[in-house]
N, C-alpha and C positions, 0 to 999 in steps of 0.2 A: 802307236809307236811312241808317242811323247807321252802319255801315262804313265807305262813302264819305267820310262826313263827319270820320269820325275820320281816315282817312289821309287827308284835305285840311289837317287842321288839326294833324297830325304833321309835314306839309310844311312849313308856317309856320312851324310854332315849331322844325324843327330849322334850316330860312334865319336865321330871327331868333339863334341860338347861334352859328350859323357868321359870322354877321354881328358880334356880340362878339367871336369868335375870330380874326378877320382883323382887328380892331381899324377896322371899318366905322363901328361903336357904340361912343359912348367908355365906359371906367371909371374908374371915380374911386378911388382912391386916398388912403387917409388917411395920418398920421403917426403916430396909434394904433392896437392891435388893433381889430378888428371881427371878432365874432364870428357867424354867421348859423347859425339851425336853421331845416330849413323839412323840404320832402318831396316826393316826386315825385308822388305821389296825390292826391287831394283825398281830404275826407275826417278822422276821428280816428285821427290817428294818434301823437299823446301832445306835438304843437310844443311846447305853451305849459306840459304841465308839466315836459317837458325843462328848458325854458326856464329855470324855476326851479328846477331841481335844480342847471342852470350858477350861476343869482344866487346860490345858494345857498353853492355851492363857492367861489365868486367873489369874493363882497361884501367878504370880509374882509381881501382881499388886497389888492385894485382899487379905485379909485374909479370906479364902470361906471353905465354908464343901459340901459335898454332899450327899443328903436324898434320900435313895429310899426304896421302900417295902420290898426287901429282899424277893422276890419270892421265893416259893417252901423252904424256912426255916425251921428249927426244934422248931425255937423260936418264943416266941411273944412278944410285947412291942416294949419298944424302947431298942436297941444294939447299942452300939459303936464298931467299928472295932478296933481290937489289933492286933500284930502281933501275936497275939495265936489263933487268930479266926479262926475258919475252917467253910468249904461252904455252911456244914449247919448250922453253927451259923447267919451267916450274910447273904447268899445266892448266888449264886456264882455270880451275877453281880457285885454285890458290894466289895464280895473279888479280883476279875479278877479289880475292879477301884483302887483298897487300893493296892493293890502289884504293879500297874503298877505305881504308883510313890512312891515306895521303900517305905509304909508307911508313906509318910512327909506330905499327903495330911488328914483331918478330914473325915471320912464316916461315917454314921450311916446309922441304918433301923428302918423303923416305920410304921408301917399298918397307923395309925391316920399322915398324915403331920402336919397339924397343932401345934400335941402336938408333934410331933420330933421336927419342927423349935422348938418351944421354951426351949424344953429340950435341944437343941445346944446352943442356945443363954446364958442357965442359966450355962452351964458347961463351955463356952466360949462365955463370953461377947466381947470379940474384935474382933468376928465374922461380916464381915463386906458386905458380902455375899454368897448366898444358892443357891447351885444348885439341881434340884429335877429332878433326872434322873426316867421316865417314870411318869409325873404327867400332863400330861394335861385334864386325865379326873378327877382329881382330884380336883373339882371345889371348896371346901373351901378352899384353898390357892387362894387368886386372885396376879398373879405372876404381878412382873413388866415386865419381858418379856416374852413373850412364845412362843417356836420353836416347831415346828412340820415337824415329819420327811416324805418323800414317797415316794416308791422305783419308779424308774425308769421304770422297767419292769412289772408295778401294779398300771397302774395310778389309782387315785380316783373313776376317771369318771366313770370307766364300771363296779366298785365293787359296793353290796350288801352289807346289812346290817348282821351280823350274825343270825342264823347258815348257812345262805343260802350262802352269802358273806365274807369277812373279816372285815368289817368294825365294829368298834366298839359304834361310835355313826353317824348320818349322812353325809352327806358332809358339812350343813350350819356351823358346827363345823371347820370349818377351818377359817369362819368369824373373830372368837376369837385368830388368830393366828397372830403373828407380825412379824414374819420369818417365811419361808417356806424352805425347805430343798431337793429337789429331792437329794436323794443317789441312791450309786452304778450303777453309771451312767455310759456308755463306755469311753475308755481312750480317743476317739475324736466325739465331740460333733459338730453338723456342727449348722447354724444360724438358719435351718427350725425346727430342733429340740430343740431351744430353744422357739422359737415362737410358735409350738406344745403344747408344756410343758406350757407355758403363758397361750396360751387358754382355754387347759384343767383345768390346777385349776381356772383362774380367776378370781383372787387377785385382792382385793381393791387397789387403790395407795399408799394407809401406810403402803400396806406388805410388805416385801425386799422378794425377790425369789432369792434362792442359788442353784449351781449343788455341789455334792462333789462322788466322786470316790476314792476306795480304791486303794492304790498302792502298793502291797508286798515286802517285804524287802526280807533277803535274811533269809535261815532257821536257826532256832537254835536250839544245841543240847539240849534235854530236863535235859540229864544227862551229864553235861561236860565232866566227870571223863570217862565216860566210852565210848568215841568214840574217835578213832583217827583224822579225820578229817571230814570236814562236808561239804556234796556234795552243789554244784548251781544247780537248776534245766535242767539250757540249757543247763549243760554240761553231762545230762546222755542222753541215749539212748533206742531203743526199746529192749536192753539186758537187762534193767533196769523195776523194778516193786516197785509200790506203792500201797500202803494200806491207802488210805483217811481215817479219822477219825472225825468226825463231827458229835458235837450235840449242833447245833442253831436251830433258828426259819425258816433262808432261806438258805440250805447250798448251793444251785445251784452254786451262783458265785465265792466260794471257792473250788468246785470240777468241774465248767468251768474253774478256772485260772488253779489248776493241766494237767488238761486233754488238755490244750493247750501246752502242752510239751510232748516230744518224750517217754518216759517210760510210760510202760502199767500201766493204772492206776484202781484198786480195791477199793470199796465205799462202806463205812459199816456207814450209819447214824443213828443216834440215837435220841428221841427227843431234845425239847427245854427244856434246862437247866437240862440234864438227870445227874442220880447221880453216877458215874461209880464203878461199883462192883467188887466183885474178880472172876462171871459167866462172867462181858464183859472182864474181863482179857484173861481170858480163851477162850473167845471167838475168841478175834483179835489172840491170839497164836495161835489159830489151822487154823483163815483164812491166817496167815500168813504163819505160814508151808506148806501150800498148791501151795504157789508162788514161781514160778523158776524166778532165774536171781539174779542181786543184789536186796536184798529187803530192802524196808526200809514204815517205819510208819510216819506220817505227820498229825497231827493235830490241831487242829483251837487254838489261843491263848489264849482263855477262861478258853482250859479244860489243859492249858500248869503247871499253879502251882499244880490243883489240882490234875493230874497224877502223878505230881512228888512228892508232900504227899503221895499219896496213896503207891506209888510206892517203896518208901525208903528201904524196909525191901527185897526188890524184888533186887534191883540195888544191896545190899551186898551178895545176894545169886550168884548172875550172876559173879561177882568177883572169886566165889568158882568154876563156871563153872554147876551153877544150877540154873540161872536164865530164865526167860518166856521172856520178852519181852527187858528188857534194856541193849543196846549193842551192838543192831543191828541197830542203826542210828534212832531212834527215835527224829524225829525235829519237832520247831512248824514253823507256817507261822505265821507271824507277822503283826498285824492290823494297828499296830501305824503311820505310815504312811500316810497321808492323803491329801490330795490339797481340798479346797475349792472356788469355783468360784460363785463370783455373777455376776447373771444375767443382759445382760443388758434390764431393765423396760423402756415400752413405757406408760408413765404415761397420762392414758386415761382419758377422760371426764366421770363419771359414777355418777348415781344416787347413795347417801347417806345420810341415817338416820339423825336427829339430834343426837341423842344418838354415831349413829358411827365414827359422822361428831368429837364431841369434843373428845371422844378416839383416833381418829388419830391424832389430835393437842396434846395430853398429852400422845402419845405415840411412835409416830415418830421417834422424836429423840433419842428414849431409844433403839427402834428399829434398825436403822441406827448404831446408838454408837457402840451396842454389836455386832451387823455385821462388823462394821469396826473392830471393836478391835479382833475380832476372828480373823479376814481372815489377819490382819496386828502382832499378834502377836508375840512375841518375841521366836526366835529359831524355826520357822515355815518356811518351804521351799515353798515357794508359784511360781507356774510357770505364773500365772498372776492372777490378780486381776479388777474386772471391775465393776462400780457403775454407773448406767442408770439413766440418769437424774436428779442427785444428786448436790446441789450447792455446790462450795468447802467451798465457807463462812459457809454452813451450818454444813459442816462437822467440821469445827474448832470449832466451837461452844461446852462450854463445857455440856457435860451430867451428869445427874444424877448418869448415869449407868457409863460412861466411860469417866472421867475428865481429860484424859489428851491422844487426838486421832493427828496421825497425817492422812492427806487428801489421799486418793486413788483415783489411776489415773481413770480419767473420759473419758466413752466411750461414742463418736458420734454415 
């Protein structure tokens, strides 16, 4: 029953692409960059803290905002993010982006992209570029760049279309892609697994293919005030217990990274972008009353502000010696950490379209640019960088997207 349904609904969505492609469906076109990361999966596959690794690289150069739907919201239209906003005003992707840089960065939400760029632009004319966290199937925006993200341990290759599969529109959908992204890669990548990786997707030569892998900082209290010190994981023990707390899209490699350390670890997940209640309060209190040893709570950084809203009224009872959960070392694990590697490309002989042949020339270098500038950007701890094939004269060359790059070292 779900096969059928999958190839009926791979029909659709690849009419609906061809239907953009013939220019049936209009695209809109800006006079700024627009930048989009999205993925062909559903699922966690790293959108939103990409996302921030670009604001990151970005901000300092740009004057940019960032557009997304604001998933699973109370609201509709378009929303600008305040510091009043709460997760379901804006949705918690878009809050988890606005707080991680202390409010200084533009976020809004808009089911329509279209009419949000331009609601950006009209509220902020010296917006100078957009970034559109999860739009790449949002094919009336036609982006100047577009990144597409795909986890490591889920290649394309052997996925189906939904329901059957994850896949949300084909694979020939990654044609329209100018970066590639394999995330959550293992901390060492040997050569045969990059040329795996190559194979499997099999990229034009005007795509740049990237690894990137998370690297966990150390934990932080959720509630400062109310813990005396805050443990490292490699220094606890099997006397020690932990209560995971996750609700993403993938949490495997955030309760792999836990359970690669010595304290017993407990796994209580929850969906994607779940809304935490005062019954999961309740909940984690009694799974946690249940655990001998030193105990303590650890959850992913998404649900890190909005635990701590929610929690407020909780953290002053616990003070009285009447609180549920805060106090007892509740930390989060922290995303922001990230290394970015490109691949090195062995830039093949392949048959190409006219059509694809002139988007590689008018897209190349905008492609190259924003890879360069990501992986080289400023306050970025990079353990290396590698550009396959790449001329360095090419790389000085200025961009559209990114006028002022300097050259990364080039791999034989």
């Amino acid at each position: 029953m779900l096969l059928p349904s999958s190839k009926l609904y791979g029909l659709i969505t690849y009419m609906r692409n061809k239907l953009f492609d013939w220019s049936v469906l209009p695209q809109h076109s800006f006079d700024i960059p627009v930048v989009t990361v999205g993925n062909l999966a559903v699922g966690g596959t790293g959108k939103t803290p990409h996302t921030e690794y670009i604001v990151e690289a970005l901000r300092r150069t740009y004057h940019l905002a960032v557009l997304s739907r604001g998933y699973k919201r109370r609201t509709k239209g378009f929303v600008m993010a305040t510091p009043y906003s709460k997760p379901g005003d804006i949705g918690d992707e878009a809050y988890q982006v606005y707080h991680k840089f202390d409010c200084k960065v533009t976020v809004a939400v808009c089911e329509d992209r279209v009419a949000g760029i331009r609601e950006l632009r009209r509220l902020d004319p010296d917006l100078n570029l957009i970034v559109l966290d999860d739009g790449f199937q949002h094919r009336y925006v036609r982006p100047t760049v577009a990144i597409v993200l795909t986890e490591y341990n889920r290649p394309l290759k052997y996925d189906h279309m939904l329901p059957y599969g994850n896949l949300r529109e084909p694979l020939s959908g990654l044609n329209r892609a100018d970066i590639v992204v394999v995330s959550k890669c293992p901390d060492e990548l040997k050569d045969r697994d990059y040329m795996i990786a190559r194979k499997d997707l099999d990229l034009f030569p005007y795509q740049a293919l990237f690894f990137s892998r998370y690297a966990y900082q150390h934990l932080q209290p959720l509630f400062a005030d109310s813990v005396a010190s805050v443990p490292y994981l490699d220094w606890m023990t099997d006397r020690d217990a932990i209560l995971a707390v996750a609700g993403i899209g993938n949490p495997r490699p955030f309760v792999r990274y836990l359970k690669s350390f010595q304290p017993r670890v407990r796994v209580n997940i929850f969906g994607d972008h779940h809304a935490f209640t005062r019954r999961d309060m309740d909940l984690l209190r009694r799974r946690y009353e249940t655990m001998r040893g030193e105990r303590r709570i650890i959850v992913g950084h998404r649900h890190r502000k909005i635990l701590r809203r929610g929690q407020q009224t909780t953290a002053h009872r616990q003070r009285s010696g009447a609180g549920i959960i805060v106090g007892i070392g509740i930390c989060a694990a922290d995303y922001c950490k990230r290394h970015l590697y490109v691949a090195s490309r062995l830039m093949r002989q392949r048959y190409i379209s006219i059509r694809q042949r002139r988007r590689a020339e008018a897209l190349h270098r905008a492609a190259i640019g924003l890879a360069q500038l990501t992986a080289v950007g400023r306050g970025l701890d990079l353990e290396s960088v590698y550009a396959g094939q790449t001329r360095i004269g090419d790389q000085q060359r200025q961009s559209g997207l990114a006028p002022h790059l300097s050259p990364l070292g080039q791999r034989d």
